[in-house]
C-alpha positions in Angstrom: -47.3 -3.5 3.7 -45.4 -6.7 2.4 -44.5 -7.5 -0.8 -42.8 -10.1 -3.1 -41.6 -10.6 -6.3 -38.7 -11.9 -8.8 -36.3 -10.2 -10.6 -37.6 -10.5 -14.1 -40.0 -12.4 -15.8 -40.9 -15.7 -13.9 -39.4 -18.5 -14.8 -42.9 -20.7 -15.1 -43.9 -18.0 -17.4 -44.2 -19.3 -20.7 -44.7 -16.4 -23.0 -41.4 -15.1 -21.8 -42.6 -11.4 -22.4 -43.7 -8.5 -19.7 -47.4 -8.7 -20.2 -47.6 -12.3 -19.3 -44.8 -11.7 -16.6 -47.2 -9.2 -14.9 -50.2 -11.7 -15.3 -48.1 -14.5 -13.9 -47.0 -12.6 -11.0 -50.6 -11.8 -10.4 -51.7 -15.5 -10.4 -49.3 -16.7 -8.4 -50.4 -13.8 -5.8 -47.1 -12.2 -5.5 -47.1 -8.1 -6.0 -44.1 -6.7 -7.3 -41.7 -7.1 -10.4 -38.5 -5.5 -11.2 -37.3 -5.6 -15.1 -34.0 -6.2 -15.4 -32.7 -4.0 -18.6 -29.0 -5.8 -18.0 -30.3 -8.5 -20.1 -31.6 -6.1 -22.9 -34.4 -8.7 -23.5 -37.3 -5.9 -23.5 -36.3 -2.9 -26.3 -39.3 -4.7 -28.6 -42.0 -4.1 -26.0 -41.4 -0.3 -25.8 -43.9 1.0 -27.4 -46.3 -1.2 -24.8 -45.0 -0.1 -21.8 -47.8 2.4 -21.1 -50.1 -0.1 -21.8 -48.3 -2.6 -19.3 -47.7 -0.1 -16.6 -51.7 0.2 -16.6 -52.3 -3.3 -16.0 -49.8 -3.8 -13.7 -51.7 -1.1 -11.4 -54.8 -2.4 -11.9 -52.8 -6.0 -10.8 -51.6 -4.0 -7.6 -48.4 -4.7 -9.4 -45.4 -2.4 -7.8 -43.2 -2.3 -11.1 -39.2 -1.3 -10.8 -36.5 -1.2 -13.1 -32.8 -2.4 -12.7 -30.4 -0.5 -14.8 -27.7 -2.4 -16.4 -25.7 -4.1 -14.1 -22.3 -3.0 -15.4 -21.6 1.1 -14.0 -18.9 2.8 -13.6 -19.8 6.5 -12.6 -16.5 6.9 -11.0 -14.5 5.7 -14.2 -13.2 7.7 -17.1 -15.4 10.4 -19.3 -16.6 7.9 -21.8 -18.0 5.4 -19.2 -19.3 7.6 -16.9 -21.1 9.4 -19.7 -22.1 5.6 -20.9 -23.9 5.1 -17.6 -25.6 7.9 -17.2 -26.9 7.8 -20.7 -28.0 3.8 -19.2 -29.7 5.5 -16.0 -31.2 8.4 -18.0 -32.7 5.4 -20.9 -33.9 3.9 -17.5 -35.9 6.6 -16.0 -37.4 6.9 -19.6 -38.5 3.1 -19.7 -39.4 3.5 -15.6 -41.8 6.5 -16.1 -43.6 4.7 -19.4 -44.4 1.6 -17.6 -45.2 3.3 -14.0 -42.2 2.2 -12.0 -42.1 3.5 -8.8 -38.1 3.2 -8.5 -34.9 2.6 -10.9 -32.3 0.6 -9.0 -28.6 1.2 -10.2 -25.5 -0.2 -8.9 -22.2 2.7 -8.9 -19.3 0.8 -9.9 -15.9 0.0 -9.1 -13.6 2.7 -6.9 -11.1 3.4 -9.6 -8.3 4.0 -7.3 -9.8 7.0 -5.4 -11.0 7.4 -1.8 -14.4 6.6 -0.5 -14.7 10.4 0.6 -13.8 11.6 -3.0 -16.3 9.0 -4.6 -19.1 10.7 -2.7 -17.9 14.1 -3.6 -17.7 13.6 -7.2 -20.9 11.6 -7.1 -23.4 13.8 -5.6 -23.1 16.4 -8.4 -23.7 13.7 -10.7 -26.9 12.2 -9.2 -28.2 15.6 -8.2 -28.0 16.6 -12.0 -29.4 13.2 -12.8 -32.5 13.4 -9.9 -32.9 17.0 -11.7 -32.9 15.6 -15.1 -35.6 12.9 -13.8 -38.0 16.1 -12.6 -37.3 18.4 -15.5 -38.7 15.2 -17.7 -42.1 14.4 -14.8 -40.6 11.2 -14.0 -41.8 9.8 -10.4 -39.6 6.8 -10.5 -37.1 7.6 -7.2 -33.3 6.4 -8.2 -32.0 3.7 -6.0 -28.7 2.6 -5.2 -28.1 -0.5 -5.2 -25.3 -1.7 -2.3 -22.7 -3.8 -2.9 -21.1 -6.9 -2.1 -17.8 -6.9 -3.3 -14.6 -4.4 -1.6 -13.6 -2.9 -5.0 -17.2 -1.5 -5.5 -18.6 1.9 -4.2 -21.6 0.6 -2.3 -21.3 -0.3 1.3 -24.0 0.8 3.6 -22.3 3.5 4.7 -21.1 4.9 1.2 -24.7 4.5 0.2 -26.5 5.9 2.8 -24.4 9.5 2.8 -24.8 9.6 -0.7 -28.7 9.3 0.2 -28.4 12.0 2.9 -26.6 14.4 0.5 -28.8 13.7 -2.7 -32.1 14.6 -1.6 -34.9 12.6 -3.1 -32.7 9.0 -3.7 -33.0 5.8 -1.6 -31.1 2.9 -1.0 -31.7 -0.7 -2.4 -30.7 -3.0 0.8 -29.1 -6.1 -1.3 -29.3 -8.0 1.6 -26.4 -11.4 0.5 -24.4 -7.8 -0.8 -24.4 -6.7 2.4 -23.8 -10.0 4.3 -20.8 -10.6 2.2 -19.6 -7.2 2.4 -20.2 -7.3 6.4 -18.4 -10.2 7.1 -21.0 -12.6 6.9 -22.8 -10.8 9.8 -26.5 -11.1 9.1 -26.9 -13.7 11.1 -29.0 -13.4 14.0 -32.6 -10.6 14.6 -30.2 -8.6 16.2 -28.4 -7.6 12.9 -31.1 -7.1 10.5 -32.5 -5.0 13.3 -29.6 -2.8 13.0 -29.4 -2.2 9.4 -33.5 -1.1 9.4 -32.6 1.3 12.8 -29.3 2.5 11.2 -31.7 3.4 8.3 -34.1 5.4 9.9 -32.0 7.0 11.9 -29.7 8.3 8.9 -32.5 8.7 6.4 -35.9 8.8 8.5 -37.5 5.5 5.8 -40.2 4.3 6.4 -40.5 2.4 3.4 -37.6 0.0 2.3 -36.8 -1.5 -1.0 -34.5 -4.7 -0.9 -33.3 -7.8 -2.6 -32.9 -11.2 -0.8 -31.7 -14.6 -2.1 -29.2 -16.9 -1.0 -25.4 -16.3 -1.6 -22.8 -18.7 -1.9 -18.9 -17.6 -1.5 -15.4 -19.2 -2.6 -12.9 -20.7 -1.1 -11.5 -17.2 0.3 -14.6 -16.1 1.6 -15.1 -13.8 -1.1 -18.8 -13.3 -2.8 -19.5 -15.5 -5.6 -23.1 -15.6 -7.0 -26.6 -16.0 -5.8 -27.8 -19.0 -4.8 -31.5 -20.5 -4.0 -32.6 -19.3 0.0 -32.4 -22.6 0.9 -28.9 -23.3 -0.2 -28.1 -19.8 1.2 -26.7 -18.7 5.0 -28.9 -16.3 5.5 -31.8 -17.0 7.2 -35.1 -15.1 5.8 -37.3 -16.2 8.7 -35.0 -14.1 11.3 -35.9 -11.4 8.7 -39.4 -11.7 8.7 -39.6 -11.9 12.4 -38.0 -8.4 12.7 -40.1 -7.0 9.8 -43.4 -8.1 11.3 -42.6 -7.3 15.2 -41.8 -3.8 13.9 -44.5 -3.4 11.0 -41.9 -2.1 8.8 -43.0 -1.4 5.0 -40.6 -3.6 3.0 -41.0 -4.8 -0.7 -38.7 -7.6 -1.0 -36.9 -8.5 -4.6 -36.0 -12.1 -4.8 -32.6 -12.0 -6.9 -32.6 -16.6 -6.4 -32.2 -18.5 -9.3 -35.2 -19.8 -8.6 -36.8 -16.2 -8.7 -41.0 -16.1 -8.4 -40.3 -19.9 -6.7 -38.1 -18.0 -3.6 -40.4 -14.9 -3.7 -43.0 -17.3 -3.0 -41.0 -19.2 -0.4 -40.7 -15.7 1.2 -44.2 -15.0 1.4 -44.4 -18.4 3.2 -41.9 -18.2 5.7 -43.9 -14.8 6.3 -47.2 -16.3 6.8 -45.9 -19.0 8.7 -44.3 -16.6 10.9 -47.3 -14.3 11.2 -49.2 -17.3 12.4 -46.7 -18.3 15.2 -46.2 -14.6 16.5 -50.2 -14.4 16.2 -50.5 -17.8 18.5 -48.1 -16.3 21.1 -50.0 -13.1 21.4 -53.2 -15.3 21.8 -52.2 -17.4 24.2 -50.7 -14.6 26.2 -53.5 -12.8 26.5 -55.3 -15.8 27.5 -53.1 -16.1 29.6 -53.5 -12.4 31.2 -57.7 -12.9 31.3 -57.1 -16.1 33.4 -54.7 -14.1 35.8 -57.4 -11.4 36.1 -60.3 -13.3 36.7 -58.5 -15.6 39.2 -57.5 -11.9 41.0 -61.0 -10.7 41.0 -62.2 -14.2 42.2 -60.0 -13.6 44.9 -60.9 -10.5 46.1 -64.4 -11.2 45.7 -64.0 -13.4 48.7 
């Protein structure tokens, strides 16, 4: 199963609120939305969430939530506290409006080790998945990698906090991890990797991930998203590997141009459907001619 959607309301969507963000999304016949509570645009529509959450699954509408974007679990008492306080609000708003997962990123290092910022974070996210089923929640917690050195979040970091916090998953932020690679998602072969290094570690079989373009400065260093089409990464080598391997993936577009690259993705998808499909066709015509000349042959 494939699906698309932006991060946030769409930008075409001109009552600017959830309910016609979930309609729109509909319409434009893309199946997923992730509210971004970094903005803090949607406190007012609260006490609608229920409501929204009910037609977004009569939509087919998979709903997420983002946490705010600035966390800092590894900093000092009052900001770790602050975030978890953020992720616990989250899972609150997440369970009201039926999302099926709350995406959070970690936060800078803070001067420690990459095998001390697992240790002290699996307590904190095993308390925190504990606090989500004391409370009935179903949303799964998510986190989020990261594209940037001086963040906790490389796909290695995230995937043994995974293994050791049973009941999480990992959000593949796919410019994040390009930039924080190297720049290395650039053939099948790589994005093949990540989804085998994935299964193997964790067993998934169903990923949640974020794609857009991603533009870097002078040093080489991640700067912001950027439209797919202004972007280095290629989505159709993407959607090749996805459909040759039927992996379930529901795809976040992070673009400035949000629903417009969701969209764009579907497309490339379709497009690339169709091609795989011809091939297929044409080489099992290509197999039924072979056989009938053989039996033609040895009818003689």
């Amino acid at each position: 199963m494939l699906r698309y959607g932006p991060a946030g309301i769409p930008l075409s969507c001109k009552g600017r609120n959830i309910r016609d963000g979930i309609e729109d999304i509909h319409a434009l016949g893309l199946h997923c939305m992730e509210i971004q509570l970094v903005r803090g645009k949607y406190v007012d529509e609260l006490d609608d969430f229920e409501e929204l959450g009910a037609i977004a699954q009569s939509l087919d509408i998979h709903m997420g939530i983002h946490a705010p974007y600035y966390m800092d679990f590894l900093g000092n008492g009052y900001m770790r506290n602050k975030s978890i306080k953020f992720l616990e609000f989250a899972g609150e708003v997440g369970n009201m409006i039926g999302a099926r997962r709350i995406v959070t990123h970690i936060g800078p290092y803070n001067g420690i080790s990459s095998k001390d910022a697992i240790d002290r974070l699996v307590p904190i996210f095993q308390q925190m998945r504990n606090h989500y089923l004391e409370k009935g929640y179903t949303s799964q917690i998510c986190f989020e990698l990261a594209g940037k050195h001086d963040l906790f979040g490389s796909i290695r970091e995230i995937t043994e906090l995974c293994r050791r916090v049973k009941g999480t998953a990992p959000c593949i932020n796919w410019p994040h991890l390009h930039a924080r690679g190297n720049r290395w998602l650039n053939d099948r072969e790589s994005f093949k990797r990540v989804f085998d290094y994935l299964q193997a570690s964790l067993g998934l079989t169903k990923f949640y991930t974020h794609f857009s373009g991603v533009e870097f400065d002078i040093e080489g260093n991640e700067r912001h998203y950027s439209p797919i089409k202004k972007g280095e990464i290629k989505f159709e080598y993407l959607a090749e590997v996805i459909l040759e391997n039927g992996y379930n993936v529901l795809t976040i577009s992070d673009s400035p141009l949000m629903e417009h690259d969701a969209m764009y993705m579907k497309l490339i998808t379709e497009r690339v459907q169709s091609r795989r499909m011809e091939r297929i066709a044409r080489r099992e015509a290509s197999e039924k001619i072979k056989e009938s000349r053989k039996a033609a042959a040895e009818a003689k």
